[in-house]
N, C-alpha and C positions, 0 to 999 in steps of 0.2 A: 542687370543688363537692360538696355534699351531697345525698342521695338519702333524701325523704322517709320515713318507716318507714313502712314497709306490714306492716299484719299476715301473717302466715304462714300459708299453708293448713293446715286442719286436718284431720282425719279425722271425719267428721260421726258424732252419736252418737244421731242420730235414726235408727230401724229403718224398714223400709221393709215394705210388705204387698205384696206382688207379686199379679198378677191368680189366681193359683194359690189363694191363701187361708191360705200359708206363712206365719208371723213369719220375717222375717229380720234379723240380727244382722250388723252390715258390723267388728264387731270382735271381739275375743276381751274376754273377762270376767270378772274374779278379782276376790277379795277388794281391797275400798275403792275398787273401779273407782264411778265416778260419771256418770249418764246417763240423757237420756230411754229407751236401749235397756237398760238396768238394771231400770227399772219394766216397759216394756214384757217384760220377761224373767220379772220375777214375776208380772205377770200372764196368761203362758204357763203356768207350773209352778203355779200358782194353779186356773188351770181346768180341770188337766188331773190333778190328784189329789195335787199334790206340792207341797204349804201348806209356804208360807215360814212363814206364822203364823197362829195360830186368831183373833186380837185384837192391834188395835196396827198401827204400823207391818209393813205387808208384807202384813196381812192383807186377803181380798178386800172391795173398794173401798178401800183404804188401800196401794196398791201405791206405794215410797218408788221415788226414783234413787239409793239406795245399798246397792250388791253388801257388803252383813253377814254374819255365821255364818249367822241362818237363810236367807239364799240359798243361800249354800256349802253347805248341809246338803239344802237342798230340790233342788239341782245333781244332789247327789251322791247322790240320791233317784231321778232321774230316769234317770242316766246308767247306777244300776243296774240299774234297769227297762228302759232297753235295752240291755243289756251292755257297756258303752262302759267300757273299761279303759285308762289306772288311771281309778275312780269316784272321783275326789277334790276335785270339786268345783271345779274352773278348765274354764270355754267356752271352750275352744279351736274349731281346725277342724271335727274330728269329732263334737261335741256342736250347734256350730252347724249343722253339716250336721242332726245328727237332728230341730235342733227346725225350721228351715226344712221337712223332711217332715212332718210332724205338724199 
């Protein structure tokens, strides 16, 4: 017998606002990462003094789902405004940890 395909769970890439007033990021986020918590990521580092871009793509109300250099740059923008080392522009744990506080 055969067992219909069921698709596979995935890891949702929708961000979540907890009652706190935090963005939070249920993944990590590097370069060519693709996702609603991609836009929702620049428009964190968008409001908060760390432009992905002046005009264009990324720039505020033009927030894209794709993690490009000027993400990585505005990351790596942020991560050095709070110390978080190495500043090299991949959301890992500890980056997500800091924008969930913020």
């Amino acid at each position: 017998s055969t067992v219909p395909n069921t698709p596979l769970p995935t890891t949702p890439t929708n961000p979540t606002t907890p009652s706190t007033g935090g963005t939070v990021l249920l993944r990590d986020l590097t370069l060519n990462s693709v996702g609603e918590d991609v836009r929702t990521l620049q428009k964190f580092l968008n409001a908060r003094g760390y432009t992905v871009a002046l005009s264009g793509a990324g720039s505020v109300g033009m927030e894209t789902t794709y993690f490009g250099p000027a993400t990585r740059a505005a990351v790596i923008l942020f991560q050095r405004g709070k110390g978080i080392t190495p500043a090299v522009g991949y959301v890992g744990k500890i980056t997500r940890a800091a924008i969930s506080n913020n």
